[in-house]
Every structure is written in C-alpha cells, then in structure tokens.
N, C-alpha and C positions, 0 to 999 in steps of 0.2 A: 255674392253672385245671385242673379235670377234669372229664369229662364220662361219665356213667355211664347205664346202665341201672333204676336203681332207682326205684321211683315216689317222690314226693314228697307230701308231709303233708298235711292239713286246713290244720293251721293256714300252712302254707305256700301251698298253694292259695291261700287267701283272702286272705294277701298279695298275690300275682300280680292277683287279683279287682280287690282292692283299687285296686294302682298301675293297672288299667284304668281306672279309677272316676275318679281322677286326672286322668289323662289327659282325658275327655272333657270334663269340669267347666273345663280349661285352651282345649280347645278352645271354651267355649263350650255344649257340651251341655248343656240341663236336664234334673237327674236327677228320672224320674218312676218311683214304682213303680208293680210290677206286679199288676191284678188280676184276678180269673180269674170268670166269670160262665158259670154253665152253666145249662141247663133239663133237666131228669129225666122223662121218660113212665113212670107205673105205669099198672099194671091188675091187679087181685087181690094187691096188695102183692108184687108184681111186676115191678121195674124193667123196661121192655120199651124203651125208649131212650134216649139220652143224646147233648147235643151241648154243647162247654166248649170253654172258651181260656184264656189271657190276654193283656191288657193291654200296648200299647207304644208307649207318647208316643200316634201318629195311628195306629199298626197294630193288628188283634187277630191272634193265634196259633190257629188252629181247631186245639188238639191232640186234640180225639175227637169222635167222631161216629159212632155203631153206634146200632145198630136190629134187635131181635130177630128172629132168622131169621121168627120164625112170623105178624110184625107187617109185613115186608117189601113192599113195591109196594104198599102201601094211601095214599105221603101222609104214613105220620109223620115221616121223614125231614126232607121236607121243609120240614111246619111246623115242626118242631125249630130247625129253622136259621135260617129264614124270623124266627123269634119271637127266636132270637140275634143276629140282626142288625138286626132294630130295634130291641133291646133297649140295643146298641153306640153305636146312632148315634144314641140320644140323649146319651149322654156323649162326645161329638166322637170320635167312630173314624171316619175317614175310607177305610180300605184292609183288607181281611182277608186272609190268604194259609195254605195247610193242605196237607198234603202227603199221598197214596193211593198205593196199588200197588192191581193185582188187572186181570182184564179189562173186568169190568163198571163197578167205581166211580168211573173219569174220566167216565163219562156223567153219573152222576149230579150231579158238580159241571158239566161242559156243561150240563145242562139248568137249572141254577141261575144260570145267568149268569156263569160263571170261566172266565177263560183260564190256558191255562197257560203261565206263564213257563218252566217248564225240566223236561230229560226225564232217569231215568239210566234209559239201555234195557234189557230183559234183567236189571235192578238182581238179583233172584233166582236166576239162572243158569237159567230157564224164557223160550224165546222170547215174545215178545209180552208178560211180566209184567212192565212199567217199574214204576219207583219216580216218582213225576209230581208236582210243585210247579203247584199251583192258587192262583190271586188272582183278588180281585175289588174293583173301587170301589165303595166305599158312596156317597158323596158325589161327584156329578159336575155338575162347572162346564160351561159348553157348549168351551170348549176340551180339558177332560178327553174329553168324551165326542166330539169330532170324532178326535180320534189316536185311542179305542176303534175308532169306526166303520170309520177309515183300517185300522188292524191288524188287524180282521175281515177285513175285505176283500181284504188281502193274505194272510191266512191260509187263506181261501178260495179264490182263485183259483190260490195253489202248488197245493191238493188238487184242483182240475178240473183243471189243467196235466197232472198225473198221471193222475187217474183215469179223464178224457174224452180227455183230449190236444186239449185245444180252448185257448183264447185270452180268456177273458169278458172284457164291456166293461164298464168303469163307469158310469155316466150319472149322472143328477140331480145335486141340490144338490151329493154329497160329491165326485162327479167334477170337477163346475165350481169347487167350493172349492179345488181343487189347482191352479186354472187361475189364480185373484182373488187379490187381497189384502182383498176385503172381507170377514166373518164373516158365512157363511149360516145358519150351527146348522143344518147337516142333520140328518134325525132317522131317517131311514132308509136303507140300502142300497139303490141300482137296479141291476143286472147283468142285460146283455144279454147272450143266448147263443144257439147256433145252434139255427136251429127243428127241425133231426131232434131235438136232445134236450130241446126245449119243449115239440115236440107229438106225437111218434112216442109214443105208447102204451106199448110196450115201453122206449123209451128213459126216457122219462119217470118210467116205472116206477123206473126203474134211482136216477135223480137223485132220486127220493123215499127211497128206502133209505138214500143217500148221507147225503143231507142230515139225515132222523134220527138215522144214528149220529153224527153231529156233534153230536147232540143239538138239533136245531131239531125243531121242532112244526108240520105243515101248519097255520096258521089260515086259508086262504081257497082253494082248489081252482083257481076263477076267476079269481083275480088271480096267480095261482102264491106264495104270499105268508106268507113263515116266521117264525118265532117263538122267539127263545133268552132267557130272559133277560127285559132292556129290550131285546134287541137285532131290529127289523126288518126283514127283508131280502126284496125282493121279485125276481121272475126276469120278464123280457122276451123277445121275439125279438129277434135282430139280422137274419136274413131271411125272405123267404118272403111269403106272400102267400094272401086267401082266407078269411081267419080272422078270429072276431068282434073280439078282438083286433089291430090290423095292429101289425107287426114297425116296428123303426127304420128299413130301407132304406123301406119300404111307407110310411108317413105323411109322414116327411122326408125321403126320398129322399138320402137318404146311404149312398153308396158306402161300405162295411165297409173294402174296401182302402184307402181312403185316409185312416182312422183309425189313427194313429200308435200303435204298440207302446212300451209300456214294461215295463222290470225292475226289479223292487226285492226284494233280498234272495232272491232266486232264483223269486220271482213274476211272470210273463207277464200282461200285460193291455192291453187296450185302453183311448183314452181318446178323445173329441172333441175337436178345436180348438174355439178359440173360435167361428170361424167357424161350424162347423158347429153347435156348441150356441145360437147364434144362430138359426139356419134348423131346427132343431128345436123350440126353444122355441116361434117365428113358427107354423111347422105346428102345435103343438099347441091352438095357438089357434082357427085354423080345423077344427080336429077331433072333433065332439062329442062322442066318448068321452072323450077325455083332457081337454077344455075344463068338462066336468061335474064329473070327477072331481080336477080342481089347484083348480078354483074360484077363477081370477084370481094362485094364487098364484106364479105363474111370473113375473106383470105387473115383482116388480121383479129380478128372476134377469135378465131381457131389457135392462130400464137399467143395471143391472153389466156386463155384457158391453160392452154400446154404450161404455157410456164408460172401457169399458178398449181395446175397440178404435179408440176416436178418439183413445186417448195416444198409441196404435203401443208398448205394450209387452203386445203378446197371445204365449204360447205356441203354436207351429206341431208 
C-alpha cells in the first residue's frame, strides 16, 4: 500500500459514490432522488429574486435565497420562501435546513420561524460574521411542536440569564407539561419576569429591542405578547403589585423563592411545583381578568394536577 497526495479521478470518485450508495441500500436506506424546486421574481425582464433547493427523502436543502439589493425590506424575501415552502409540503417535506453568514441575514430567517442548529463563529475571520446552520419544521405533530416550544424556551432564558441577569419562570401549560405525564399541546410560551423589567419604562424599552433582534414581533402592547414564526410567547410579572395586570405573587400569592431553580444546558429558570400550579390555577379562577381571558380552559390543567397529586408522585 501507498498513500499519496495526488487527487483522484472522476471516474474513481464515482466508484467511491458509488460503494456509498451500496452501503446505504445494505443498511436499509431508500434511494430517492434529488429534486430542486425554485421560484424566480421578475420585473422589467429582470430577475429581482430567487429562492431554490433540493430535495431529500423528508428534508429540503434551501441552497439560495437573494433578493435584489433595490427590492430589499418590501416582503419579497419573504413570499419567496413562504411560496417554497408550501410549495414542499405538498410533496411530503417534512424539515427544511440552509445555511447564511452576514450580520443581518440570521434575522431574517428568525423572523421566518428557524432555529438554528449550529454556529461556526467569526467563520470569515471578521468578529460577529458567523457562518449559521438554520432549520425549520414544516410539519408539526403536537409532540414535534411541545420539544419546539421546550428549546425556545431554554434558548430564551440562557439570553435573559445573560443579558438581564435575571432568573425567568416558566408557567402555563408548557411549564406544568414538564411536571405530567399527561399531553397538554401547549400552544404558547408563559414567562414570568421581574416587574422592574415588565414595567419600568426604560427597562422595558430595553426587553423590546432584545426581543426584536431575536427576531420576535410586538403583537399585543397589553398583554406583553410576541410573535416569531408559529411561535407565541407571552411575558408576565413575577412581582410587584398595583397594576391592571397583577403579577404571580399578586393573584396567587406565591412566594418567588420558593419556586425551585432549574438548569438545563447552561439555562437558569424557574418552574412551580405542583403544589403551587394548583393554587394558581384555583386563583385564577376567582380572578376576572385571567377567568375571562382562559375561559374555563384551565378546568382540566386543575384535574391533572389533582390526580397526580393524589398518586404522590408530584415533582417538588
């Protein structure tokens, strides 16, 4: 045997190809090919955008996506993609994943609904210009979309851990689904935080900037109440008092301190025991604001709990 520097063939390549091909067909893989579905923006016989992939088994490959400088921040972008991906998911693509560098264009896929799987930092030898792997599910089962919600959520509270130096709580359905064994299908994010940075003006300021470059969208002032995506995520107090809104200690009378800290993957947060989401839920009943606004839907969140705490296997 010797082992050299020299490149090797075509037709040798496509031996190597080949024995991969092999390989998967032994393991079981079915060989599908690949197809590439793109949509074109003219105007004046003038390409002004483009967004293309291909094709793999349940994945698509978003390999382009540009949008003429002078066409920019109107919207084409978006339907571009928007029109790619339901174009996908009528031929069973279940998952899309594309890869960006630059400062600005990880927003734009945050604003689209993608997370990203993985970073190579500085990938250009320019601070802050990563090389960024983006996915997103086309197709979500209500267990797909409770781990979505769960990894939001932990994603979000590592950047307040950092950026407030604060602690958020989880609440609602997805916090107590971590507590059950039963399926709630939460459908949105509840995060309590403290009221200097709920209601302080300036602070607040502050957490609206944040949360935009995240790429979330103010949709409700009043409810504090964001928008990524399908993804919902609303913001609460955890203290304080006086306000048309009252805070978690304020309506339930829940001691902050005595809501147990967790970490997960280097995220800080809070969560309620059972106990407590029992006596929260109860308050919310007797509460007109929040009693208007669940409209009963809390009634069977309150039997889940009950009859987890009458097995005696509740989390403390």
């Amino acid at each position: 045997m010797i082992i050299t520097d020299r490149e090797i063939t075509k037709e040798e390549l496509k031996e190597i190809y080949d024995d991969f091909t092999r390989m998967e067909i032994a393991d079981g893989v079915p060989q599908a090919e690949q197809v590439r579905y793109s949509y074109t923006a003219e105007e004046n016989d003038m390409v002004v955008g483009f967004a293309s992939g291909l094709t793999n088994h349940k994945w698509f490959f978003l390999s382009d996506m540009w949008v003429h400088e002078d066409y920019r921040r109107q919207g084409l972008g978006t339907k571009l993609l928007k029109m790619l991906e339901d174009k996908i998911k009528t031929i069973g693509i279940e998952h899309i994943h594309t890869w960006t560098h630059g400062f600005t264009n990880p927003y734009f896929y945050k604003n689209q609904g993608y997370r990203i799987f993985t970073v190579f930092e500085d990938f250009f030898e320019i601070k802050g210009y990563h090389h960024t792997g983006f996915r997103k599910d086309l197709v979500v089962n209500e267990n797909t979309r409770t781990t979505l919600l769960i990894e939001t959520f932990y994603d979000l509270a590592r950047k307040l851990n950092r950026k407030f130096s604060i602690i958020p709580m989880l609440f609602g359905s997805l916090g107590l689904q971590m507590l059950v064994d039963d399926e709630l299908n939460p459908d949105d994010i509840d995060v309590c935080i403290p009221q200097h940075l709920y209601r302080t003006s300036e602070r607040w300021d502050d957490l609206l900037m944040f949360m935009q470059s995240e790429g979330y969208e103010l949709t409700d002032l009043h409810e504090r109440c964001f928008r990524k995506g399908d993804i919902e995520l609303e913001f609460a107090a955890i203290d304080g008092e006086g306000c048309e809104i009252p805070s978690m200690e304020e309506f339930a009378e829940i001691d902050i301190r005595e809501c147990p800290i967790f970490e997960v993957d280097g995220a800080f947060y809070r969560n309620l025991t059972l106990e407590q989401y029992l006596t929260a839920y109860l308050s919310s009943q007797d509460d007109e604001y929040r009693k208007e606004k669940t409209n009963d839907k809390d009634n069977p969140k309150i039997e889940v709990i009950r009859k987890k705490l009458s097995g005696g296997l509740h989390n403390v």
